[in-house]
Structure formats: C-alpha cells, structure tokens
C-alpha positions in Angstrom: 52.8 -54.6 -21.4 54.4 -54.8 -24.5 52.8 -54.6 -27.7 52.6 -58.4 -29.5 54.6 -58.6 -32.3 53.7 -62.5 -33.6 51.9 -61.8 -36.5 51.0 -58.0 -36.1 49.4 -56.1 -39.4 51.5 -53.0 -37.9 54.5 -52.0 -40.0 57.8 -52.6 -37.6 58.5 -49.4 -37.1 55.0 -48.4 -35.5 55.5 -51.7 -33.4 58.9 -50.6 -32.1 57.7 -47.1 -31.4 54.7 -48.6 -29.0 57.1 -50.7 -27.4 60.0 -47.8 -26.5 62.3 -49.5 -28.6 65.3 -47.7 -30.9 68.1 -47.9 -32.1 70.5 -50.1 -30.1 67.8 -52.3 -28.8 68.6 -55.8 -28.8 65.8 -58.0 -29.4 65.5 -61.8 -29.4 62.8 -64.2 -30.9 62.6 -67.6 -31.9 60.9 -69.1 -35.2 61.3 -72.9 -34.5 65.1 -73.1 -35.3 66.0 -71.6 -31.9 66.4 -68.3 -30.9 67.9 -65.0 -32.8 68.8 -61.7 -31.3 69.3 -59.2 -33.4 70.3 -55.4 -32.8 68.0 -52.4 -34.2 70.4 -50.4 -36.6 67.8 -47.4 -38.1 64.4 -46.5 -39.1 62.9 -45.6 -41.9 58.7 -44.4 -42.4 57.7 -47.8 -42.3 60.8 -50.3 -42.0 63.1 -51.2 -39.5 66.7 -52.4 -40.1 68.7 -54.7 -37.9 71.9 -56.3 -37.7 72.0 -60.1 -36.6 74.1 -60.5 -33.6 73.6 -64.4 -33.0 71.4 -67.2 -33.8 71.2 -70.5 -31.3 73.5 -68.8 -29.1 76.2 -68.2 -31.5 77.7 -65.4 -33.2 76.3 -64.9 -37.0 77.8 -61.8 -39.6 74.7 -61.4 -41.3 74.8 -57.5 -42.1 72.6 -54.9 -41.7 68.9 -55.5 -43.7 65.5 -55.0 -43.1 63.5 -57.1 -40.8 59.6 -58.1 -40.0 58.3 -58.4 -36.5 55.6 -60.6 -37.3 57.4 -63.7 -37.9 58.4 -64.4 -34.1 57.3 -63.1 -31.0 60.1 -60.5 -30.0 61.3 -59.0 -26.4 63.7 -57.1 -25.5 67.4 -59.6 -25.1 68.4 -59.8 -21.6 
C-alpha cells in the first residue's frame, strides 16, 4: 500500500521515498479542477520538483518547480 499523500505532514520527498518513487515517475492527482499528472524531475533534502505534463487531459508547458503532495491524493499515472 502506498503511503497517503492527501494532506500528509511529511516533506514530499520522504513521501516519494516510502512510496518507491524517483525521478521519472509520473504521478497524477486531481484537486477539484480535474486531474494533473505531473513528472518527478529531482530531489532535493526536503523538496521535490516536477514538471507538469498535462492537466484535464491535455498538454500544459508549465516548467520545472517545486511541488507539495498534500494538496491531492497522488498515484502513480497509468
């Protein structure tokens, strides 16, 4: 089982360690506006960066930033 990630205290970077998840992992989540996926770029001690690859199913240039788990309840994209 995966470790939650809606609303977790844990730093992003502990949470993707737990889960087996690094760079290159594609994860998707939804916040209420529909779903994003979004592509782990790097680590640092406590942040994660990510690139945006699409949100509601269509592609989105974004760039590269850092991201928080806790705002949506992330898997692994199919």
């Amino acid at each position: 089982m995966s470790e939650p990630t809606l609303h977790s205290r844990k730093h992003p970077v502990y949470i993707c360690r737990e889960n087996g998840w690094d760079v290159g992992t594609r994860l998707v989540g939804d916040e209420g506006s529909g779903p994003t996926v979004i592509e782990i770029t790097g680590f640092g001690e406590r942040t994660m960066l990510a690139k945006a690859i699409s949100h509601q199913g269509k592609p989105v240039a974004w760039g590269e930033s850092s991201w928080t788990l806790r705002c949506r309840d992330w898997t692994v994209a199919e």
